[in-house]
C-alpha atoms as an extended CHARMM CRD file, in Angstrom:
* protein
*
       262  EXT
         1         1  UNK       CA            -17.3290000000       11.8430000000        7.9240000000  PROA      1               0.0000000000
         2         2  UNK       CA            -14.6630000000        9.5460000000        6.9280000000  PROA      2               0.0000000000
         3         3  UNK       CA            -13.6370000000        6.9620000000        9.9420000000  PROA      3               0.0000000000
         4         4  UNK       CA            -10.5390000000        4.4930000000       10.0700000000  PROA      4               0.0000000000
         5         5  UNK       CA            -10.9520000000        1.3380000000       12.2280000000  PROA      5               0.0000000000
         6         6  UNK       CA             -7.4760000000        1.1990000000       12.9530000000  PROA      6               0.0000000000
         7         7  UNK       CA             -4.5460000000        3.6940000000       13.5600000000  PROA      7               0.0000000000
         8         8  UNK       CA             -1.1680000000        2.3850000000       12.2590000000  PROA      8               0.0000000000
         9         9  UNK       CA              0.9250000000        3.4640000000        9.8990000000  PROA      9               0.0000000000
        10        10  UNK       CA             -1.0120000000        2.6620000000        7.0050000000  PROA      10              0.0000000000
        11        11  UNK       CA             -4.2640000000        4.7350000000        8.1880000000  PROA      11              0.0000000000
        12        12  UNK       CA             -1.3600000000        7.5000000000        9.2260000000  PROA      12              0.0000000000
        13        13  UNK       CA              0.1820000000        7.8140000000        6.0810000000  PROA      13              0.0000000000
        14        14  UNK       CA             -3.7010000000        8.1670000000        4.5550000000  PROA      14              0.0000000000
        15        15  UNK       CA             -4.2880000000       10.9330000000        7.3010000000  PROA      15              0.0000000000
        16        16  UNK       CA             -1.1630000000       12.6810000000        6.6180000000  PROA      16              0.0000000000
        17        17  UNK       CA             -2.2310000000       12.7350000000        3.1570000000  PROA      17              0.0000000000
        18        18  UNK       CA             -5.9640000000       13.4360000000        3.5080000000  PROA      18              0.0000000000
        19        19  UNK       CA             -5.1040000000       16.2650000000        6.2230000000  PROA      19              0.0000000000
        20        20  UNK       CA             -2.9600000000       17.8650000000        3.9570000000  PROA      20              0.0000000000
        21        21  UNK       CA             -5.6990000000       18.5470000000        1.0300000000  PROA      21              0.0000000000
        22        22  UNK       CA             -8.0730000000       19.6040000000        3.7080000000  PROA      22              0.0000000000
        23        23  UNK       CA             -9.9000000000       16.8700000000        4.4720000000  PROA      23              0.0000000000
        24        24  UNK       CA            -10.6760000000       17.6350000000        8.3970000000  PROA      24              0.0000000000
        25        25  UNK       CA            -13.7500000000       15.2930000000        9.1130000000  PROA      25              0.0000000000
        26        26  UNK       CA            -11.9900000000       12.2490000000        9.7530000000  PROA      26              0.0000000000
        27        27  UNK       CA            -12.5590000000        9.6680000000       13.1330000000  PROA      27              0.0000000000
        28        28  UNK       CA            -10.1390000000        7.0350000000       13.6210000000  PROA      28              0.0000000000
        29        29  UNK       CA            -10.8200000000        4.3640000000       16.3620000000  PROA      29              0.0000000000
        30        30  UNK       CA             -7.2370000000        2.7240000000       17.7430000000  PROA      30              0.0000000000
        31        31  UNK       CA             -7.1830000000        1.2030000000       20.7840000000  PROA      31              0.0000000000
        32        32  UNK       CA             -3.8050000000        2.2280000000       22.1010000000  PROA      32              0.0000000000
        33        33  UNK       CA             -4.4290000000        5.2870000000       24.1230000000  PROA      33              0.0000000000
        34        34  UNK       CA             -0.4490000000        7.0550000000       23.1290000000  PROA      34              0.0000000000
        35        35  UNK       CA             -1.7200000000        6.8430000000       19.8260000000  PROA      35              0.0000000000
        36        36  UNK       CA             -4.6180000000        7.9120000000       19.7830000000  PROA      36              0.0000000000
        37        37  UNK       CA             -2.9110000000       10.9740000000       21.4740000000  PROA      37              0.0000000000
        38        38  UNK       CA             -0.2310000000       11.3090000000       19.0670000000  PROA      38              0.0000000000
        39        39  UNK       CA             -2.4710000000       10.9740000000       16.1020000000  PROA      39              0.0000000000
        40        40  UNK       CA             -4.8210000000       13.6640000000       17.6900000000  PROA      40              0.0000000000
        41        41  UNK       CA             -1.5440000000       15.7410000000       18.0410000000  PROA      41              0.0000000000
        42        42  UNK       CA             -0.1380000000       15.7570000000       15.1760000000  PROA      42              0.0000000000
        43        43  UNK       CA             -3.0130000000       15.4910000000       12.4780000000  PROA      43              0.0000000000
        44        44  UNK       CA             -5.9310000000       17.2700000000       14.3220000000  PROA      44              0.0000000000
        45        45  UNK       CA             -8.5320000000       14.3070000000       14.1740000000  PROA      45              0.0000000000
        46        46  UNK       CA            -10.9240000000       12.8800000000       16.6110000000  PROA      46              0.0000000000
        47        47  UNK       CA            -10.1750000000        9.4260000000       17.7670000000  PROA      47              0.0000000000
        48        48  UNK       CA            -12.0350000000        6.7370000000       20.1010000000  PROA      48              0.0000000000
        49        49  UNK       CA            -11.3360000000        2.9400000000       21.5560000000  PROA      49              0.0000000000
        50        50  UNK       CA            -14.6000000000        1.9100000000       20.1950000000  PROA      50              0.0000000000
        51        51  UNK       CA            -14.3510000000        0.3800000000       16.7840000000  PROA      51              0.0000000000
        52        52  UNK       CA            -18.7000000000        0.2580000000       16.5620000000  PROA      52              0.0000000000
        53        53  UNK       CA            -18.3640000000        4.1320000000       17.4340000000  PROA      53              0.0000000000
        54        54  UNK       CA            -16.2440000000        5.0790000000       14.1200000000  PROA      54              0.0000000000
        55        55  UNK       CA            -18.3970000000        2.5070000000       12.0000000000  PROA      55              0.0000000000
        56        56  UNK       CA            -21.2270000000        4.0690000000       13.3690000000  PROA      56              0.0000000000
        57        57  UNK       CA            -21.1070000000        7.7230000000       13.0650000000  PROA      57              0.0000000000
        58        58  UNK       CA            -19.2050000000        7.9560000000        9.6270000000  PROA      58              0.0000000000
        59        59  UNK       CA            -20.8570000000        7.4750000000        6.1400000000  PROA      59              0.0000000000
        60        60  UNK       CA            -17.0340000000        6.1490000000        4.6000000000  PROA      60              0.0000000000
        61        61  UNK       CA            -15.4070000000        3.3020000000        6.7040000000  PROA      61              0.0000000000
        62        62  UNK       CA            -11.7370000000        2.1430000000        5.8340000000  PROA      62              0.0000000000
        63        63  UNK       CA            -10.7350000000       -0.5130000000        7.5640000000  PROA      63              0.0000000000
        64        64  UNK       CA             -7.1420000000       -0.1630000000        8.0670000000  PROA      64              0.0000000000
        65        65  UNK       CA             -6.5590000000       -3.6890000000       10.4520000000  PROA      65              0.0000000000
        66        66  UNK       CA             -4.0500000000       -6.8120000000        9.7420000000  PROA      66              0.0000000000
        67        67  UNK       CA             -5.6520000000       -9.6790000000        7.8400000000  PROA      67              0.0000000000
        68        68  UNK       CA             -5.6670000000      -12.0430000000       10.7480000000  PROA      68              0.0000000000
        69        69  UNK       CA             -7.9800000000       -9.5670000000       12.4280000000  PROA      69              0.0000000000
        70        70  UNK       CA            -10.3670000000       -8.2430000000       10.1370000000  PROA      70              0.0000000000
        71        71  UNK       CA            -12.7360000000      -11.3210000000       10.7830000000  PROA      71              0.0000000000
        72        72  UNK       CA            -12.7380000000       -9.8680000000       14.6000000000  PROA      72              0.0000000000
        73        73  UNK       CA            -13.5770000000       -6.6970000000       13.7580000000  PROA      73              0.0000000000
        74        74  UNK       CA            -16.3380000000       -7.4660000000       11.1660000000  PROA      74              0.0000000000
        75        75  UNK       CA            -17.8750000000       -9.1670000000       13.8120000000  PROA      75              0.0000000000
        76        76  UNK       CA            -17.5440000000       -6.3570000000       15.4960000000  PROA      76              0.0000000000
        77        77  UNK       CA            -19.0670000000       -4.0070000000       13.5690000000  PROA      77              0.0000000000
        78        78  UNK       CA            -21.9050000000       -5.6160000000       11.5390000000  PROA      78              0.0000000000
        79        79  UNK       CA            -24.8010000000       -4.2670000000       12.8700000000  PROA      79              0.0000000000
        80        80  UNK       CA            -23.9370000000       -0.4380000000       12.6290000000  PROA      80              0.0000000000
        81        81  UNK       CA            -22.5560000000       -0.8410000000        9.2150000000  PROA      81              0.0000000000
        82        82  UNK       CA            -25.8600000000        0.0650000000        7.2750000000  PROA      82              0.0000000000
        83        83  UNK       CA            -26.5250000000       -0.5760000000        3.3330000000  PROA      83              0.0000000000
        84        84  UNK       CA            -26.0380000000        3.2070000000        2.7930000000  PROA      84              0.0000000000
        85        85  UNK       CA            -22.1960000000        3.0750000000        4.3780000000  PROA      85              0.0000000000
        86        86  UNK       CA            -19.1720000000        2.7200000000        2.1560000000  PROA      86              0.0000000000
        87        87  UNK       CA            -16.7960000000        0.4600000000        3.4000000000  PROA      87              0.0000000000
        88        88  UNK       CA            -12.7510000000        0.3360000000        1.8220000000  PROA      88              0.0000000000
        89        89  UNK       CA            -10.6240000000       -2.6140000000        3.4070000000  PROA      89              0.0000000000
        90        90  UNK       CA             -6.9550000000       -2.5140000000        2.8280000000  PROA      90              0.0000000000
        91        91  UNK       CA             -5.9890000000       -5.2720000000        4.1960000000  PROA      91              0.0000000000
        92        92  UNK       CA             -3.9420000000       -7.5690000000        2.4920000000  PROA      92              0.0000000000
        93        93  UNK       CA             -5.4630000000      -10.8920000000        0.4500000000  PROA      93              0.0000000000
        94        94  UNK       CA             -9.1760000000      -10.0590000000        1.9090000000  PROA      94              0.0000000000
        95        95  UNK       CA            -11.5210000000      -10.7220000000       -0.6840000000  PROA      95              0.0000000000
        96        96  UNK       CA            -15.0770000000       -8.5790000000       -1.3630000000  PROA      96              0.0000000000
        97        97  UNK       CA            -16.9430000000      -11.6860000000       -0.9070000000  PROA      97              0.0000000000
        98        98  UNK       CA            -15.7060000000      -12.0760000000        2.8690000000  PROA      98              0.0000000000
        99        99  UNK       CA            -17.0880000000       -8.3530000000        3.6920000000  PROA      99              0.0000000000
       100       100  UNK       CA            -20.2700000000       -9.1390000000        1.7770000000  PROA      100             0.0000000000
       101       101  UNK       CA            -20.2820000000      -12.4420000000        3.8870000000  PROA      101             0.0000000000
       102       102  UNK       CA            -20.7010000000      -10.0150000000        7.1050000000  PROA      102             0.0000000000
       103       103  UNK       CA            -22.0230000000       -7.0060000000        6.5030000000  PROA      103             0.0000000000
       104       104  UNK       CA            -24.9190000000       -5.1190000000        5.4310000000  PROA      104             0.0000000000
       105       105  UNK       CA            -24.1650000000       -2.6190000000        2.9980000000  PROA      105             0.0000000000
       106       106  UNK       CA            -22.8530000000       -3.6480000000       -0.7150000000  PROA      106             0.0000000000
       107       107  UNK       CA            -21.1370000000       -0.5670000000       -0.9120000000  PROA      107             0.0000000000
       108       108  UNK       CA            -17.7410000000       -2.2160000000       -0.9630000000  PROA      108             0.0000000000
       109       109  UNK       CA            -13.8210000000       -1.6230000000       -1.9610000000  PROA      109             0.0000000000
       110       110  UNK       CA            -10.6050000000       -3.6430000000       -1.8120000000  PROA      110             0.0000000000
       111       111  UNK       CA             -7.5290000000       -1.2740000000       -1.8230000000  PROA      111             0.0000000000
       112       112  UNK       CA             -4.0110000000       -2.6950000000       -1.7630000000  PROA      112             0.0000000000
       113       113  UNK       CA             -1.8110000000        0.9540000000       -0.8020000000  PROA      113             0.0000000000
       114       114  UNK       CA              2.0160000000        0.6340000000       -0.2070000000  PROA      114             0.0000000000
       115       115  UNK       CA              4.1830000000        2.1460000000        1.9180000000  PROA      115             0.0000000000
       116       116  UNK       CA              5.0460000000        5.1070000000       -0.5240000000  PROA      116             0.0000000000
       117       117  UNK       CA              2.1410000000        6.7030000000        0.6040000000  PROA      117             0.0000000000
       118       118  UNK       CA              3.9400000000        8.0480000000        3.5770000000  PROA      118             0.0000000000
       119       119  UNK       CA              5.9340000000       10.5690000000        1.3010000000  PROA      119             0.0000000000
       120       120  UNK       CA              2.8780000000       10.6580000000       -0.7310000000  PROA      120             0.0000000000
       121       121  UNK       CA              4.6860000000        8.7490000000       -3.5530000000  PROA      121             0.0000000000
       122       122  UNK       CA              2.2560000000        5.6660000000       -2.6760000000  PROA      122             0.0000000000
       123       123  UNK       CA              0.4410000000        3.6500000000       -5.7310000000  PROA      123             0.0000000000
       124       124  UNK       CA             -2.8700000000        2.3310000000       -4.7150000000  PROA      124             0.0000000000
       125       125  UNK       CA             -4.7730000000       -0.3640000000       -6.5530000000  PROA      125             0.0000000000
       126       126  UNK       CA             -8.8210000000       -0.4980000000       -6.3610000000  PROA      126             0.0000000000
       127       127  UNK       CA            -11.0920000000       -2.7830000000       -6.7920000000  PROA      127             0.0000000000
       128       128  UNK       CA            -14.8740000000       -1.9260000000       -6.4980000000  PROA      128             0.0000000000
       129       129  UNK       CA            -18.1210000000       -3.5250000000       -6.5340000000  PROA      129             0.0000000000
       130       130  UNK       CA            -20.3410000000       -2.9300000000       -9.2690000000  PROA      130             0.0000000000
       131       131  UNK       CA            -22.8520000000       -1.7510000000       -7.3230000000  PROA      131             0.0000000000
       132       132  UNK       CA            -21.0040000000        1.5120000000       -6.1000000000  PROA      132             0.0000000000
       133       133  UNK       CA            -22.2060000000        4.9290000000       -7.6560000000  PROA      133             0.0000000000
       134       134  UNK       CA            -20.3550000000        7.2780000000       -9.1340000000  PROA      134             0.0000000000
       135       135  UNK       CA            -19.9600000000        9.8000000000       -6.3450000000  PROA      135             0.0000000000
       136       136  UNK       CA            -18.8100000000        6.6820000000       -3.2530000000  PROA      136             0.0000000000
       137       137  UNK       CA            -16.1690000000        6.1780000000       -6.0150000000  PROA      137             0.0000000000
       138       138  UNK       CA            -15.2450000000        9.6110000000       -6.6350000000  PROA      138             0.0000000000
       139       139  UNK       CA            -14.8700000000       10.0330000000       -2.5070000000  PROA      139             0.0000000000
       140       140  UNK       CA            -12.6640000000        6.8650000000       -1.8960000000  PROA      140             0.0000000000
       141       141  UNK       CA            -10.3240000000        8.0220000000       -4.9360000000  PROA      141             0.0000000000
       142       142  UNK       CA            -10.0140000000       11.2300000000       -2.9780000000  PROA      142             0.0000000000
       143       143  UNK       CA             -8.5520000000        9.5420000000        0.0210000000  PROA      143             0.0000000000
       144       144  UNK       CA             -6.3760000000        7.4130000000       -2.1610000000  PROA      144             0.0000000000
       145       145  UNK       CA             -5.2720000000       10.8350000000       -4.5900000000  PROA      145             0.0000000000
       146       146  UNK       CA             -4.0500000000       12.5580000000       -1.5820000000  PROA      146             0.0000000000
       147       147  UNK       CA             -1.0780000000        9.9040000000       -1.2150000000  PROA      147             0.0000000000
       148       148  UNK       CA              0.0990000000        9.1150000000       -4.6440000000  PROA      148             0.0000000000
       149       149  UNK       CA             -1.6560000000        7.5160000000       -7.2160000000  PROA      149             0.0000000000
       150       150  UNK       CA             -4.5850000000        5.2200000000       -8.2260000000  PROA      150             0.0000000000
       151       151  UNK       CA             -5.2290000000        2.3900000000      -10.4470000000  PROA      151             0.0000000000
       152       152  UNK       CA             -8.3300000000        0.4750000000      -10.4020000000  PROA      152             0.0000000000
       153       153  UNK       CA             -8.4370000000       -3.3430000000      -11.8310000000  PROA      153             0.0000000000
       154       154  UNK       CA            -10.8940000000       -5.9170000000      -11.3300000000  PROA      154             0.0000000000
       155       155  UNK       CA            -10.1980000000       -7.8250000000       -8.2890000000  PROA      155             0.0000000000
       156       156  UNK       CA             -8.6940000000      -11.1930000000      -10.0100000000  PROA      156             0.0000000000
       157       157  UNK       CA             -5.2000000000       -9.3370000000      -10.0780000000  PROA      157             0.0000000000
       158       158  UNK       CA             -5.7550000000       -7.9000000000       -6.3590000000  PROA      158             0.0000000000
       159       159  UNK       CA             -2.8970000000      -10.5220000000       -5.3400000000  PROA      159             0.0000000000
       160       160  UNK       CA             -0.8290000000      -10.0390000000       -7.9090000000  PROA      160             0.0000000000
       161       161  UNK       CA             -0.9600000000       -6.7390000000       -7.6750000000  PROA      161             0.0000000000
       162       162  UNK       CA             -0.0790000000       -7.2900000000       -3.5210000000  PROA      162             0.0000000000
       163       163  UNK       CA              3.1350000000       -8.7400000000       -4.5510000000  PROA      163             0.0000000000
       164       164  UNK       CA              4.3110000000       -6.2050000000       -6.9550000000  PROA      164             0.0000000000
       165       165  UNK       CA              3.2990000000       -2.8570000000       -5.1420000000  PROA      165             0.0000000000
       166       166  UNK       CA              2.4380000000       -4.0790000000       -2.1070000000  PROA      166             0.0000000000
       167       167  UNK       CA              5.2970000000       -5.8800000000       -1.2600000000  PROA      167             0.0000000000
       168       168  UNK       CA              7.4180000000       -4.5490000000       -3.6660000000  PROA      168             0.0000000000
       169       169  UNK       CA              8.9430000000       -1.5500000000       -1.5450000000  PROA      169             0.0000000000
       170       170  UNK       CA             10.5330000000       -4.0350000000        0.9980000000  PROA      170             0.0000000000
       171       171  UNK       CA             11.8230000000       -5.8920000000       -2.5360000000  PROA      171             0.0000000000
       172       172  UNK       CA             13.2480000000       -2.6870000000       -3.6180000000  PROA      172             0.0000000000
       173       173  UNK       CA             14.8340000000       -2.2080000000       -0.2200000000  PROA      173             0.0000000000
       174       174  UNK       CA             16.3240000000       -5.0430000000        0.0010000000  PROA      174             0.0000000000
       175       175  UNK       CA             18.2960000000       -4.2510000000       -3.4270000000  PROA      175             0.0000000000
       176       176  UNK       CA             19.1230000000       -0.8120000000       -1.9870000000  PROA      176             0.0000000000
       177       177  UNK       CA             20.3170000000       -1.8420000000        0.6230000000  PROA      177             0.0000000000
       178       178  UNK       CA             22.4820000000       -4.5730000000       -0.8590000000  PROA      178             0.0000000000
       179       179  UNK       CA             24.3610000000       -2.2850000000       -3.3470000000  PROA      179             0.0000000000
       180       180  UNK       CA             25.2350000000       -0.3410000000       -0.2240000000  PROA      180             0.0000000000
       181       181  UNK       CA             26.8040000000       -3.0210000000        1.4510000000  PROA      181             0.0000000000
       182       182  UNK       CA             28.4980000000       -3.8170000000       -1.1800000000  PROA      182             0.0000000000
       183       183  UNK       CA             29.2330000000       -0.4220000000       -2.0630000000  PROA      183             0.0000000000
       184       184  UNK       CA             30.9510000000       -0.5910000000        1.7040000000  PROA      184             0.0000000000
       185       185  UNK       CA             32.9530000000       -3.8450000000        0.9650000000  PROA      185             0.0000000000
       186       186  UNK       CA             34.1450000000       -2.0950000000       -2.2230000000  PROA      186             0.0000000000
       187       187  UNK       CA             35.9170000000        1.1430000000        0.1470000000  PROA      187             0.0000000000
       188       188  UNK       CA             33.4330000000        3.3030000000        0.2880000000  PROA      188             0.0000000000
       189       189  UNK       CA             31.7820000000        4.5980000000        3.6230000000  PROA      189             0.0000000000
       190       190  UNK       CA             28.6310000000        3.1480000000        4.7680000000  PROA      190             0.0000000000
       191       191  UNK       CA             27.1550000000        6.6500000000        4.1790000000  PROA      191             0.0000000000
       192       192  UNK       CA             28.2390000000        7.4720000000        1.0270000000  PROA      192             0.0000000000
       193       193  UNK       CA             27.5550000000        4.2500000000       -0.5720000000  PROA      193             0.0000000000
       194       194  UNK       CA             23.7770000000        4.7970000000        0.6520000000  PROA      194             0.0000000000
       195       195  UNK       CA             23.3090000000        7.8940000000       -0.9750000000  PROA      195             0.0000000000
       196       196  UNK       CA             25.0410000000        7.0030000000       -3.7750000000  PROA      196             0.0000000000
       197       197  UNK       CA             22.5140000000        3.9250000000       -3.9650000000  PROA      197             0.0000000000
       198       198  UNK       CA             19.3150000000        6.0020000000       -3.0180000000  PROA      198             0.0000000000
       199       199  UNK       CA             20.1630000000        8.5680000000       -5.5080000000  PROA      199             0.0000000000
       200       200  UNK       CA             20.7190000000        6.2490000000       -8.0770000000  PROA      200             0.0000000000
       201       201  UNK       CA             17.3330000000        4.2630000000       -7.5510000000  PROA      201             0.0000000000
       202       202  UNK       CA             15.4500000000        8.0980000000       -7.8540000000  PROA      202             0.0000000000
       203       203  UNK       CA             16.8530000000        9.1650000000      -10.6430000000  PROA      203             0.0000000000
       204       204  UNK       CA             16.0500000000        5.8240000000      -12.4030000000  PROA      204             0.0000000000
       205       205  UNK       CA             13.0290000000        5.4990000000      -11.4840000000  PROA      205             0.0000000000
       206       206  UNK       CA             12.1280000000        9.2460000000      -12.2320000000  PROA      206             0.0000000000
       207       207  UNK       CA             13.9390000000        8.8070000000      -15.9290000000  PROA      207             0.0000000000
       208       208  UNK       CA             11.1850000000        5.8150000000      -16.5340000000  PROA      208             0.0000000000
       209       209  UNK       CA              8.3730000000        7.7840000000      -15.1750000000  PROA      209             0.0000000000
       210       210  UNK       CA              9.0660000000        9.9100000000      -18.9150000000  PROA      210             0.0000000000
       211       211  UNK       CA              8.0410000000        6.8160000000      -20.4630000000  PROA      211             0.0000000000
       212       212  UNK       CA             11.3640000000        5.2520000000      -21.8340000000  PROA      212             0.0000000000
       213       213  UNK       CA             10.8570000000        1.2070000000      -20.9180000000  PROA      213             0.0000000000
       214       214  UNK       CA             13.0050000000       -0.4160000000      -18.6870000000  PROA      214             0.0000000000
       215       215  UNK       CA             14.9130000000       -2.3110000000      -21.5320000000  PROA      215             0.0000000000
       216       216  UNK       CA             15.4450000000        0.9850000000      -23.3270000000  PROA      216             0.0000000000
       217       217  UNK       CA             17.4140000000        2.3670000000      -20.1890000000  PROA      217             0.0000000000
       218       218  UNK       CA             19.1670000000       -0.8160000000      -19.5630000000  PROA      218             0.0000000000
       219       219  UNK       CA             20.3690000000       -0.3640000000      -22.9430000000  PROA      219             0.0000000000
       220       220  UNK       CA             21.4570000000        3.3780000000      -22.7430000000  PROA      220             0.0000000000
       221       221  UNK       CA             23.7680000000        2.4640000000      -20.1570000000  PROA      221             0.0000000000
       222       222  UNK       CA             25.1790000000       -0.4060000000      -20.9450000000  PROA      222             0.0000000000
       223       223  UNK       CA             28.1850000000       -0.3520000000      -23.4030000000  PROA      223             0.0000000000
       224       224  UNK       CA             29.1540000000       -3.2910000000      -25.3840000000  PROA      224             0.0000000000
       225       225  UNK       CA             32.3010000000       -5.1940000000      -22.8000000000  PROA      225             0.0000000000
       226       226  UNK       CA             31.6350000000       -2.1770000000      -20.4630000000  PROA      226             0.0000000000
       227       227  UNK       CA             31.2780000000       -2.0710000000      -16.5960000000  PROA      227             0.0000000000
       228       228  UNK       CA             27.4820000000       -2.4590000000      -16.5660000000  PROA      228             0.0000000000
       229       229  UNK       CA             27.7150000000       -5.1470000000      -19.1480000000  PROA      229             0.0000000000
       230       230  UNK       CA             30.3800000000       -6.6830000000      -16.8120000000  PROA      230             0.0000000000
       231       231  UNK       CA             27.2710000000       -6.1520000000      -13.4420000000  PROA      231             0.0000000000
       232       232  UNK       CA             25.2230000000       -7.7350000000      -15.7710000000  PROA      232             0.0000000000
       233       233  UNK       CA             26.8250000000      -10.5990000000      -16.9390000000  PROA      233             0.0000000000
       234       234  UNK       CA             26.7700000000      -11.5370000000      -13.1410000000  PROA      234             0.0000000000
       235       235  UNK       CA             22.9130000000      -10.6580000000      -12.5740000000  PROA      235             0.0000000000
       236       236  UNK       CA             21.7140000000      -12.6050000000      -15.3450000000  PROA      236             0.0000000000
       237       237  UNK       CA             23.8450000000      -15.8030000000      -14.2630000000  PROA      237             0.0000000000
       238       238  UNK       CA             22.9140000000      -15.8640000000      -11.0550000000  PROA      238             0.0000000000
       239       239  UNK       CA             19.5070000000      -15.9440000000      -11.9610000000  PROA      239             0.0000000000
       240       240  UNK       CA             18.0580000000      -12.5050000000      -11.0930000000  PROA      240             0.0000000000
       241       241  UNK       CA             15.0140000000      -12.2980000000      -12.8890000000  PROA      241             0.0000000000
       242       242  UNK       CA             13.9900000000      -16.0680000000      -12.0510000000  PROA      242             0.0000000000
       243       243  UNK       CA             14.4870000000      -14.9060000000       -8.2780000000  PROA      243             0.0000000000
       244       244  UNK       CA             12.5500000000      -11.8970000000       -8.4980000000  PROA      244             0.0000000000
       245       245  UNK       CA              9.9000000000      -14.0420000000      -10.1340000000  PROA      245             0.0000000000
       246       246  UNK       CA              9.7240000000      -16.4870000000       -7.3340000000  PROA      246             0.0000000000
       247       247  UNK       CA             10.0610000000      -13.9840000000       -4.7980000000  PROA      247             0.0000000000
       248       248  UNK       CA              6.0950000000      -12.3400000000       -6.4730000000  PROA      248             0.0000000000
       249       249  UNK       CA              4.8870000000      -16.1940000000       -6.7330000000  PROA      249             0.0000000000
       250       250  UNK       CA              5.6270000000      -16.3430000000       -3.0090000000  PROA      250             0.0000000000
       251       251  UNK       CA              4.0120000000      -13.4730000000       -1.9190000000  PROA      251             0.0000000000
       252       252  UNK       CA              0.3360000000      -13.6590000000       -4.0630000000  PROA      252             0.0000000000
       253       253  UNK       CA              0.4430000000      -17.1000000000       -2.6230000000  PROA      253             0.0000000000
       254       254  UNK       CA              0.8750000000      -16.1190000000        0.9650000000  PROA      254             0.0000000000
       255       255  UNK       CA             -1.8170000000      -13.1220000000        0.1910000000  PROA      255             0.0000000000
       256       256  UNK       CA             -4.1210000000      -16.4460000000       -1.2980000000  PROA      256             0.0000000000
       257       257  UNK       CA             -3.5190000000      -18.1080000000        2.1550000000  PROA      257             0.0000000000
       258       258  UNK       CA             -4.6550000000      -14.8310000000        4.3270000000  PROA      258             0.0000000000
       259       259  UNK       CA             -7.6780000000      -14.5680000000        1.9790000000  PROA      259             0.0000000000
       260       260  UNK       CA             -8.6130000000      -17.9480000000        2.1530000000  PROA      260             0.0000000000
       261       261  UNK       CA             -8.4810000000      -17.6800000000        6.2310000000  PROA      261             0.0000000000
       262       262  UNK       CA            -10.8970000000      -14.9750000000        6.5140000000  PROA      262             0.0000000000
């Protein structure tokens, strides 16, 4: 049985995603009783208050809690997490070591998902300890399979890789969102300037999922003194890819500071 300690919208997107390859034997403890209900609902999964039930009765444990609390609920937990349990945090900037600090079992995996993984469009990074067999791996790349894909790295990157994917949807958003507005300043309804946007970021990114590099595409559009060159111009004077670059630096430092905390 697989068992989340927490029921947000992290764990849902992973039960949306599990549910829907027919993976059924799934126990999520969240102690909010309307969603417990709703995720009982919708998803057809057993659900409890009791963290130490769910880390109890199931054999593959994801802990699917904020940073700030995972030290709380390791706690918690320790002394019904055996050595034969598997145990996947995805929490944010939560090193191996501070699991191996607390519990038992050596059975362990960091996981940084992103919000993707709703649609099932999610990229998940993995990092596992050596000790894990073949077949634990096999079972958490299941879970993480059924929402997108999965890349595993060794865990010197995990931050990195937090500001990039993790964060990176809000990043992303954020762009969206401000060719939209300014799509809106420009005369164009607020509605059609959004889809115009959305559609535009798809398509891109589906034309680089064939392999053709960023540059490449950047390239294809652009036309010597044309309008992109023009957009351009503007982007690269105003700094764009400094910004983005400090933006990531921020972020894998603030995922340093919530690992460091334990």
């Amino acid at each position: 049985m697989i068992g989340f300690i927490g029921g947000g919208n992290m764990a849902e997107a992973l039960i949306k995603g599990m549910t829907s390859q027919g993976m059924r034997d799934i126990l999520v403890s969240e102690p909010r009783k309307e969603r417990r209900r709703f995720l009982e609902q919708t998803y057809r999964v057993r659900t409890t208050p009791s963290n130490r039930e769910a880390a109890a009765e199931c054999s593959l444990i994801i802990l699917a809690v904020k940073p700030q609390n995972m030290s709380a609920v390791l706690d918690e937990i320790t002394d019904v997490v055996t050595e034969d349990k598997t145990v996947v945090s995805i929490a944010a900037g939560i090193p191996l070591s501070s699991l191996e600090e607390k519990l038992r079992t050596r059975k362990l995996v960091r996981v940084m998902p992103n919000t993707p993984a709703i649609v099932q469009e999610g990229m998940s990074v993995l990092s596992l300890c050596e000790c894990l067999p073949g077949k634990e791996i096999a079972a958490v790349r299941e879970v993480f399979l059924s929402v997108g894909k999965v890349l595993t790295l060794p865990e010197r990157h995990m931050n990195a890789v937090t500001a990039v994917s993790g964060s990176g949807p809000a990043f992303i958003a954020l762009f969206v969102e401000a060719m939209r507005d300014a799509g809106v300043h420009l005369g164009l309804a607020k509605e059609h300037a959004g889809e115009l946007a959305v559609q535009t970021l798809l398509g891109t990114a589906r034309l680089l999922e064939t392999g053709i590099s960023p540059e490449k595409l950047r390239e294809m559009v652009t036309s010597p003194g044309g309008t992109t060159a023009a957009g351009l111009q503007v982007f690269d004077g105003k700094g764009l890819k400094d910004i983005t670059a400090e933006a990531l630096l921020a972020a894998l430092k603030r995922a340093e500071e919530l690992g460091a905390r334990k």
